[in-house]
N, C-alpha and C positions, 0 to 999 in steps of 0.2 A: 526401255529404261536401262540404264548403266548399271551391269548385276552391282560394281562396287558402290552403287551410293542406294541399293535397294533397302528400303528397312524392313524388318521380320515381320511387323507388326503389318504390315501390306501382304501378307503372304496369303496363299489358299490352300485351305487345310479339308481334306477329307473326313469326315467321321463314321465310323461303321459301327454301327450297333441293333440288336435289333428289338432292343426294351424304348419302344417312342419315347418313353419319360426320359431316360438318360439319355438319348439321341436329343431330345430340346434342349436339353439341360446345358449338354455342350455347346451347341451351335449357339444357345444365348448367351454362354459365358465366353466365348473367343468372338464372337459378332459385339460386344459391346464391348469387347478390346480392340477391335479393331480389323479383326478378321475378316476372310471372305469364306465362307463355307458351304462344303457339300456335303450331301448327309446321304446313307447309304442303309439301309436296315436287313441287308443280307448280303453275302459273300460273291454271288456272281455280280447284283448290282455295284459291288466296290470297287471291281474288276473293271468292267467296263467304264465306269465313271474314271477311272485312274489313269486308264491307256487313253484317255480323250481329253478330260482335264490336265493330267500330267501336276497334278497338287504335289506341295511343297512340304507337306508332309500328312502321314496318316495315321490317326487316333483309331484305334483296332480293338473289337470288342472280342474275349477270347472264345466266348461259347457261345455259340448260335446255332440256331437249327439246319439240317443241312452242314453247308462247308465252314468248318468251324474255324476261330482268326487264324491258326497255323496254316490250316493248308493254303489262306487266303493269303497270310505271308509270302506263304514259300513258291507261289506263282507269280508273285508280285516280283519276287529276286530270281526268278526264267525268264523274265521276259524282259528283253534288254532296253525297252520302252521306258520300263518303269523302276527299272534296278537301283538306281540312285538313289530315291524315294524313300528318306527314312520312316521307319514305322514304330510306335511305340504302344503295346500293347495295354487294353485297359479291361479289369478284370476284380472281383472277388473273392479270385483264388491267390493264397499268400504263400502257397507252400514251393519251397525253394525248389524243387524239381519242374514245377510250372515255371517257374521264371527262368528256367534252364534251360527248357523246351522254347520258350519263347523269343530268348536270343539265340538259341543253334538255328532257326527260322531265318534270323535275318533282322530281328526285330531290336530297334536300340535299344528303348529303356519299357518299364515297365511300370505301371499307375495301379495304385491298388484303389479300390471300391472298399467305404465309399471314399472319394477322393473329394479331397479339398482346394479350391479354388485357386488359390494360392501356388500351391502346386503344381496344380494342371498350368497356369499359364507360366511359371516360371521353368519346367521339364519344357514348355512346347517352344519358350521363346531360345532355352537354352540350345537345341538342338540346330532351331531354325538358324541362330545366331554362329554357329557351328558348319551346317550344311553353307550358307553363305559364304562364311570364310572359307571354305573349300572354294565353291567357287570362284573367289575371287582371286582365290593362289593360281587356279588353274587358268585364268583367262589372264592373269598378270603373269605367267610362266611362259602361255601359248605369246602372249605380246611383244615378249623378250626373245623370244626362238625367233618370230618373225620380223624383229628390230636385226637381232646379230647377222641372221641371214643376208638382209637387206644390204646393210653393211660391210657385212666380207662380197656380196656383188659390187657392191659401191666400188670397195677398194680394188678389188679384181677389175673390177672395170677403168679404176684410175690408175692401175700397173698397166694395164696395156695401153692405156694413154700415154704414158708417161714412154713406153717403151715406143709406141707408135712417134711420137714426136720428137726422140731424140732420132730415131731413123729417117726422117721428115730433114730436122735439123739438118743431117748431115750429108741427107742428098740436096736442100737448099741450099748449104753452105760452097757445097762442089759446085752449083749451079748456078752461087750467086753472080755471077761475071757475066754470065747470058741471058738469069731469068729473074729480075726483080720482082715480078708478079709473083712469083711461085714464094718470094721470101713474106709477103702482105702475107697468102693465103695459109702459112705456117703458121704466123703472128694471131689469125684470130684464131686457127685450132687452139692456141695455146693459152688465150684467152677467157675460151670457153671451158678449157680445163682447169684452173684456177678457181672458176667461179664455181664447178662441180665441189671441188675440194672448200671452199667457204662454205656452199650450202650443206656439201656433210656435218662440217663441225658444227653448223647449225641442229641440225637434226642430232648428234649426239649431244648435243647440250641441252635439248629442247627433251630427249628420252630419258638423260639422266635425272632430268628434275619430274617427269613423269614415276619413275622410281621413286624418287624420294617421296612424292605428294602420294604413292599407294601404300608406300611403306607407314607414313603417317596413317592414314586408314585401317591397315591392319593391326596399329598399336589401338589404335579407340576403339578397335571393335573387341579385340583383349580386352582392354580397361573397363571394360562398359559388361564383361559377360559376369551375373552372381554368384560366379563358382572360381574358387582355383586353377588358376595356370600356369603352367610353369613350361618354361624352354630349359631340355637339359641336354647336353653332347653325351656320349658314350659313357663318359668315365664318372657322370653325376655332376660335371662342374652348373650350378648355377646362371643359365647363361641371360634368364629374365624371366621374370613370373609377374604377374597383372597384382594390383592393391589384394585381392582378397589371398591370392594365396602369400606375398608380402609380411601381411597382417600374421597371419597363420603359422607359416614355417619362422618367424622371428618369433613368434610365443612361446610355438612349443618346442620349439627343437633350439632354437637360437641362432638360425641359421639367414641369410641374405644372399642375394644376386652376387658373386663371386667366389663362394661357399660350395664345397663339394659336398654332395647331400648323399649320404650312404645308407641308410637307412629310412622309412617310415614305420613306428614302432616298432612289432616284431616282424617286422614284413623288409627282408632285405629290396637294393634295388634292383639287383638281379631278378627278383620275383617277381619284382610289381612290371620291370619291362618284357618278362615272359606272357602272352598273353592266360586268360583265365582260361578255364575250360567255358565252350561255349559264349565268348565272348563276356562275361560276367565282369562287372566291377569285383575289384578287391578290396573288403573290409578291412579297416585298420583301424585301431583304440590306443589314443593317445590323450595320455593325461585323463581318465577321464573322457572322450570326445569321440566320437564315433564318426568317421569317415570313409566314403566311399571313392575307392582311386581306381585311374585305369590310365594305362600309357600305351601311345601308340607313335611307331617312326616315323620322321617326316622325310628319308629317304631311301633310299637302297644301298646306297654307296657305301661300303661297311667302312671305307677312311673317313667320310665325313657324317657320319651316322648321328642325329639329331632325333631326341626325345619331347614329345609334345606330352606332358601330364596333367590330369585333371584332378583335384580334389574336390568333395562335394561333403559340407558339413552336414551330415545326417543325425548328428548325438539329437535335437528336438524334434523330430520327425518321428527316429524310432521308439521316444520315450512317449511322444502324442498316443502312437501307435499301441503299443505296448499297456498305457492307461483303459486306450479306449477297448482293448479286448478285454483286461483285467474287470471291465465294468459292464461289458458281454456276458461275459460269463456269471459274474454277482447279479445280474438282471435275472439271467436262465436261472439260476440254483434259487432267487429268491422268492421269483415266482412260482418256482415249485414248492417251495417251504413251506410258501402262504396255502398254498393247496393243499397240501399236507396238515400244515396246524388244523384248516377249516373242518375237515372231516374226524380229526382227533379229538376236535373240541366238540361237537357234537357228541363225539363217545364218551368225553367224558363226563358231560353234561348231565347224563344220563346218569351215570355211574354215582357223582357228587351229590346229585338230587337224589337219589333213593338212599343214597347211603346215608344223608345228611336227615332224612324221613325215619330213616329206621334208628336212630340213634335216638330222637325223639319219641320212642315208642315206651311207654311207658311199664315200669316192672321190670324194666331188660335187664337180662341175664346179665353178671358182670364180666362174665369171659367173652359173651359173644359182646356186649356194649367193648372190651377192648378190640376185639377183632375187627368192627365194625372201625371204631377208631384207628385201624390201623392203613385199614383201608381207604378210609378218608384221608388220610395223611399220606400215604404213596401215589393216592390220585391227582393231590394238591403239589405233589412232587412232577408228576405226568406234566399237571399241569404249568409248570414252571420252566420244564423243560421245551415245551411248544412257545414259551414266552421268548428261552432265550436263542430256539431259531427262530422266530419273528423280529425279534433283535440283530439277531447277522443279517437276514434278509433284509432291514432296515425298512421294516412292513409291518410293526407293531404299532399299538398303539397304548397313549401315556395317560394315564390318569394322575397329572399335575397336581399341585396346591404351594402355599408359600410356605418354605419351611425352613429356620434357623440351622444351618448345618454344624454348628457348633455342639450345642447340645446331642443333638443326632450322633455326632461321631464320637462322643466321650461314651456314648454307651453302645455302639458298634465294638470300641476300644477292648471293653470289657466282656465284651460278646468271644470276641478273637484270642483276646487272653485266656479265655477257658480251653479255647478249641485247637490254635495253634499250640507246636510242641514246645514244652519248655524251654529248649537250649536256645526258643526265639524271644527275644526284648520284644515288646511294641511299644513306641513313645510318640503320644500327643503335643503335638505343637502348634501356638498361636497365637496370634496380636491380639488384644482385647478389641471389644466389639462384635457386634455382630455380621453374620455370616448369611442373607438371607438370598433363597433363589427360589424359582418356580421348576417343582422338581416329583416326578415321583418317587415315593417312598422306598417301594417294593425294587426299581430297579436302582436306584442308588445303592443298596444295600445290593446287591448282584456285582454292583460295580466295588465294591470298598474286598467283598470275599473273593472276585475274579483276581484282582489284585493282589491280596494277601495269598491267596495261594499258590499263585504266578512267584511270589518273591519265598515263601516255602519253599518251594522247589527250588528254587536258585541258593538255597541256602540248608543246601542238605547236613553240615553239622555247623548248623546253628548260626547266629549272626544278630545282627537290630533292624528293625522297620521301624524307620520314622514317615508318620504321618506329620506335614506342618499343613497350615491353613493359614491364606494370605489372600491379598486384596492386588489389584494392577489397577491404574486411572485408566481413564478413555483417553491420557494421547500418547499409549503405549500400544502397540502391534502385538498379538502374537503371531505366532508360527506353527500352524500345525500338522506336524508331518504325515498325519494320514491324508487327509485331504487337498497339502498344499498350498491352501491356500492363509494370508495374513490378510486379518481382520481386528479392527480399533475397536475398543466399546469398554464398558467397566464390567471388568471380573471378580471373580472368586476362582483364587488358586487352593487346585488338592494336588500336594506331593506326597507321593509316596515312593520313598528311597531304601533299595535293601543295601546291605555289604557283602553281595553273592559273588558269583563270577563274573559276572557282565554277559553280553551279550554283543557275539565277535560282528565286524563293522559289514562283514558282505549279508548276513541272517537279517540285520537292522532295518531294512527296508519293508521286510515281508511280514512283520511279527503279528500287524492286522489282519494280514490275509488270512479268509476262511479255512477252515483245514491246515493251514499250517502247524506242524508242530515238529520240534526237535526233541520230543519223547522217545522212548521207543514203542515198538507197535501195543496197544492197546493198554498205555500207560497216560493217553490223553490224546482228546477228540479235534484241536485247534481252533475250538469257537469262542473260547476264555476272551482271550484279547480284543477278538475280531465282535464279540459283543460289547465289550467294553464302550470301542468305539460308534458300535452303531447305539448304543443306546446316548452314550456323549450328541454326539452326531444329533439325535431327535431333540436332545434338550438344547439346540441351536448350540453348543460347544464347541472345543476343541481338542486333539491329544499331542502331548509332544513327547520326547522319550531322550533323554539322556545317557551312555550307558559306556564304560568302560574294564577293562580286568583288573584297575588299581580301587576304583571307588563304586564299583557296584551298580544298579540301575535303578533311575528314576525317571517314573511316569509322571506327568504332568499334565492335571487335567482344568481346563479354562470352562467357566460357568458364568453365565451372566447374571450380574448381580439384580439385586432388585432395592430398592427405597427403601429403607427400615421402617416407614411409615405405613407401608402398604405392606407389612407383614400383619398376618391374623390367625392362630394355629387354630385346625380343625378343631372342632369338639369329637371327644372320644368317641368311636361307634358305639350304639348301643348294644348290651349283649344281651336282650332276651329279643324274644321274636314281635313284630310288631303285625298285629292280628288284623282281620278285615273287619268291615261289619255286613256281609253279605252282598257285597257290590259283583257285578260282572264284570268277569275280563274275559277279553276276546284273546287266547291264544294262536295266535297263528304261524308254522313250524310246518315244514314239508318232509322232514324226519321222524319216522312216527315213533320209535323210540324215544325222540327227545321231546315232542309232543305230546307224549304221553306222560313221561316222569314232570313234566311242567303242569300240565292236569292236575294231576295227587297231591303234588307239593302244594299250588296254590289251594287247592281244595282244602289239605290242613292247615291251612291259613287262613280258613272260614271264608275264600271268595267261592262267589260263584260261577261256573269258569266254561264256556264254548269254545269251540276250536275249529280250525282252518287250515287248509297244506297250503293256500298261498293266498296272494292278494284278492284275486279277480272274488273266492269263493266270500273271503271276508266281506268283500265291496255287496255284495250279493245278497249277505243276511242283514247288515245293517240297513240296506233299504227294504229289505221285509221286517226287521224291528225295529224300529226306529224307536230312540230314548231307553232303548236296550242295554245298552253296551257304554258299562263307564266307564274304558281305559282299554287300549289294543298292546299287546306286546308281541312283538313280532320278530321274525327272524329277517335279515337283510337277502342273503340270498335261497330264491327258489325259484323255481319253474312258472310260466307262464305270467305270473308279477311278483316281482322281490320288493321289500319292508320299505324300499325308496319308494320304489313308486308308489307304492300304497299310501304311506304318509302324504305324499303331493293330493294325491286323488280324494282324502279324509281329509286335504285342509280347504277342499271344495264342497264336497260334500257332507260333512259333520266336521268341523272346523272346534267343537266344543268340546270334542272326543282326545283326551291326552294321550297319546302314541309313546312308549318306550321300545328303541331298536334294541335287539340283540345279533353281534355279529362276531363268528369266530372266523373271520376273512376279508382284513380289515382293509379300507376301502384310504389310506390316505387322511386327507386332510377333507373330501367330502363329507361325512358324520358332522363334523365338528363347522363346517357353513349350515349345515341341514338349523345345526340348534337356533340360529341367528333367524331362520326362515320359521321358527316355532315349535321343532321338535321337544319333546319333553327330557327326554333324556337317552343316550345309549351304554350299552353295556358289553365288556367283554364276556365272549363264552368260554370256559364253562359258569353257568353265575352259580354265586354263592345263595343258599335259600334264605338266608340271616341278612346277605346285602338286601335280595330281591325285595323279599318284606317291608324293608326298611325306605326303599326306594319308589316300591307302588304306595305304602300308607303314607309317605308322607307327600306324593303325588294329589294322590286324592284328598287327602286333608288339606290341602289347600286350592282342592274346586278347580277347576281349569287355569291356573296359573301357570305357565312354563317355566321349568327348571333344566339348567345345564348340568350334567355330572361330569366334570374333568376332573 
């Protein structure tokens, strides 16, 4: 086949890896583009396959056992077989010293894991499209050397014709008196030299248009590559660049094909035509737009010294990149969180429940009943604080209900006016009507004081906080800048606006992230905000932030609204304790501390109370007492069966038996399908002994009924 009418998409491409899943992976994603593929899963087999194959480029896994992709590069460029052969390394390692090693190798470009589809074939097609046009200069170069040559023999050969014949000439001319024969046998040399000289010009008419018809081909194979291109001479003049880079250097810079181009961003052009170290692209941030450049010469001849540069728009690539480690890392920290809360809440469990026992003990002293009270109250703090890292970790769970947020924040209002410092205004504002959502209580109020004391601080001598409260229809969009994404629907807007300093526009991006804070050390922890949003976030919401040094910052929070007809406020809890009448519960808790203070408590609750460390044990006694046991409450996770399974296996086997989970290690949105399949209710730990009460009497008052508690 003619390399110049070869397309890329025909090419044969090696893949070296030695994880078989990413090895298929590849081969079925460039095979159903079009590829022909060889697959390799260690470093000598890539070797041999390459010097035999001779593929048209090679995808190179960086670590492998034995001869890892470097040194498998860097014999790949010894041996003159295979030297051409570009290779583009593919790897999990992102740290810029790997990618520096991996082009001092030999190696073009480099794929990070896990890599996107997209990618891989637009890097593989780019290159190929690249090594092609090499080739095809080179064999339209070698066709020219062997055209001119041909040529200057031609002519060479039509000089000594031409010299040969007039010597002919003029010994026929001398001879013409005696030898007419000899004057014919001049006439047809001379004929035959003529027609030499027509078929030249043929052939140079017939080459020149061969030129032109490659030189067309090498314009559409530019036109056609999805990266920037640019032809520049020595001095930066312009001399053609393909649509994308067109597009580009006319946006940002204002520049076109006849345009001396001295600069990309801060990167002179002197710089970008020196090469990088180790062959690296050069980063460059314009406007905004993050680009990768590299220039290479297309001659040697320092008088006629031509520049071939490439741009590659990288700005959505490395923000893709950039999201997806930011939500690496919030994954790792939240799953630790949740680990962390789980065994905290157990301790506290303990703590709450006995404390909450002895406060009821009748006669108490009234110093130690404050002490007692004090420590119920630092525990209930403990416990708020594992709420609102369950919150960042976006691993909590909500106990909803519908509720007018109107009313709600007039006496939030009044809450904050006592607490904040005087030299602060607070002013309520809002349309009339109502404001109704599906909403926990506890954390909207986290959210209203995250807030006010966020805009406190921004307003260290004093200032106004306005709260307004407002409605958006469903064919209005928002925007929310933590999660980026815009979403239609009908809201309920909470602004809250200070008159601080603002917050400067490079900070403005990050002010959600966990840990951030621009406090000084141990003046704040940076979970304020970053809760804010993860508790928004659960209530299906949104957040957006407005914020300058003339008008101060406002947070903007998007709630979905609800029907005003489907609003129905709780009935107040009750505050006395709500008693048994001697019914058994099956405690089942694989903590024997918290096992235990669930014992005592329900005990003074007049139940009668057995216990279990995990499923199997429970499963065990109720088929030796059968009609035993009116109501299980269980913990979700333990050893050998956890509170799931156990409810599945109780709705087989005692199916009449009402199950309540308790889980300080919260499982998602599982719990909440469980209630639909007949679970009774769940609970967060640490529980209240005043909720629990409340929650088993009025379970069993009403006999095997199922109830959801959201």
């Amino acid at each position: 086949m003619d390399p110049s009418t070869d397309h890329p998409k025909k090419a044969n491409i090696l893949i070296v890896d030695d994880t078989i899943a990413n090895l298929r992976l590849l081969s079925t994603m460039l095979e159903t583009n079009g590829y022909m593929v060889y697959e390799a899963s260690s470093g000598e087999t890539a070797l041999e396959i390459a010097r035999v194959a001779l593929p048209d480029i090679i995808l190179l896994d960086v670590l492998m056992p034995g001869m890892d992709g470097y040194s498998v590069c860097r014999k790949i460029k010894y041996d003159a077989s295979t030297l051409n052969i570009p290779v583009i390394f593919v790897s999990a390692l992102d740290e810029q010293t790997d990618k520096v090693q991996g082009f001092a190798v030999g190696g073009v470009d480099y794929i990070t894991k896990p890599f996107q589809a997209k990618e891989v074939l637009a890097r593989v097609e780019t290159h190929l499209t690249l090594r092609n046009l090499q080739r095809r200069l080179e064999t339209q170069n070698q066709q020219l050397q062997q055209e001119i040559a041909e040529r200057k023999r031609i002519e060479y050969a039509l000089q000594r014709a031409n010299e040969e014949l007039e010597q002919r000439v003029k010994a026929r001319t001398f001879e013409l008196m005696t030898a007419n024969e000899g004057l014919n046998s001049e006439l047809q040399v001379r004929n035959r030299t003529e027609e030499a000289l027509r078929k030249s010009q043929a052939d140079k008419e017939e080459l020149l248009a061969q030129v032109r018809k490659q030189e067309q081909q090498v314009r559409e194979i530019m036109y056609t590559v999805p990266e920037g291109v640019v032809l520049l001479d020595d001095t930066g003049c312009i001399i053609q660049a393909n649509p994308v880079a067109q597009a580009d250097l006319e946006m940002l810079l204002g520049t076109k094909e006849g345009n001396t181009l001295q600069s990309l961003g801060e990167k002179t052009l002197a710089e970008l035509f020196t090469p990088h170290p180790h062959d690296l692209w050069h980063d460059v941030v314009i406007k905004g737009r993050v680009f990768e450049v590299i220039a290479r010469p297309t001659t040697m001849d320092a008088e006629k010294q031509r520049w071939v540069m490439v741009m590659r728009d990288v700005t959505r690539e490395r923000e893709i990149q950039s999201h997806s480690q930011q939500q690496e890392r919030l994954a790792a920290v939240g799953q630790l969180a949740a680990g962390i809360a789980h065994d905290f809440n157990n301790i506290l469990a303990v703590i709450l429940l006995y404390t909450e026992m002895a406060i009821g003990t009748p006669d108490l002293p009234a110093k130690l009943r404050e002490r007692l009270l004090t420590i119920l109250q630092q525990s209930r703090r403990a416990s708020d604080l594992i709420q609102q890292i369950l919150d960042f970790s976006r691993r909590t769970m909500l106990e909803r209900r519908h509720m007018d947020l109107l009313p709600f924040f007039k006496e939030q209002v009044k809450l904050l006016e006592r607490t904040m410092p005087e030299n602060i205004r607070i002013e309520l504002s809002f349309k009339p009507g109502t404001y109704v959502v599906n909403a926990d209580v506890t954390r909207m109020q986290q959210v209203i004081m995250n807030l006010a004391v966020n805009a406190r601080d921004a307003m260290p001598g004093g200032g106004r906080l306005l709260i307004h409260l407002d409605r958006i229809d469903s064919k209005s969009a928002v925007e929310c800048i933590a999660c980026g994404k815009a979403s239609a629907g009908d809201w309920i807007t909470i602004q809250f606006t200070d008159t601080g300093t603002g917050i400067p526009a490079e900070i403005l991006p990050h002010v959600f992230d966990p840990f951030f804070t621009t406090k000084e050390h141990g003046q704040g922890t940076g979970l304020g905000l970053s809760q804010v949003f993860g508790i928004i976030e659960k209530h299906d919401g949104h957040v957006n932030i407005h914020s300058s040094n003339e008008t101060g910052t406002t947070f903007i929070l998007y709630l979905p609204s609800l029907p005003v007809k489907r609003y129905t406020e709780n009935e107040t809890d009750t505050q006395s304790f709500i008693r048994g009448q001697r019914q058994t519960i099956m405690v089942v808790e694989d903590e024997p501390a918290t096992r235990q203070a669930l014992i005592e408590g329900l005990s003074l609750l007049n139940y009668k109370v057995v216990s279990a460390s995990n499923g199997l044990e429970t499963l065990t006694y109720i088929r030796e007492h059968p009609k035993k046991v009116d109501l299980v409450l269980s913990d979700v996770v333990m050893p050998e069966m956890g509170g799931v399974a156990l409810f599945q296996a109780l709705l087989q086997a005692a199916p009449e038996i009402p199950v309540i989970l308790m889980t300080g290690h919260p499982l998602h949105n599982e719990l909440d399908n469980l209630l639909e399949s007949g679970l009774t209710a769940w609970l967060m730990k640490p529980p209240r002994l005043k909720h629990l009460a409340k929650l088993i009497g009025e379970t069993l008052s009403h006999g095997s009924t199922r109830q959801s508690k959201k």
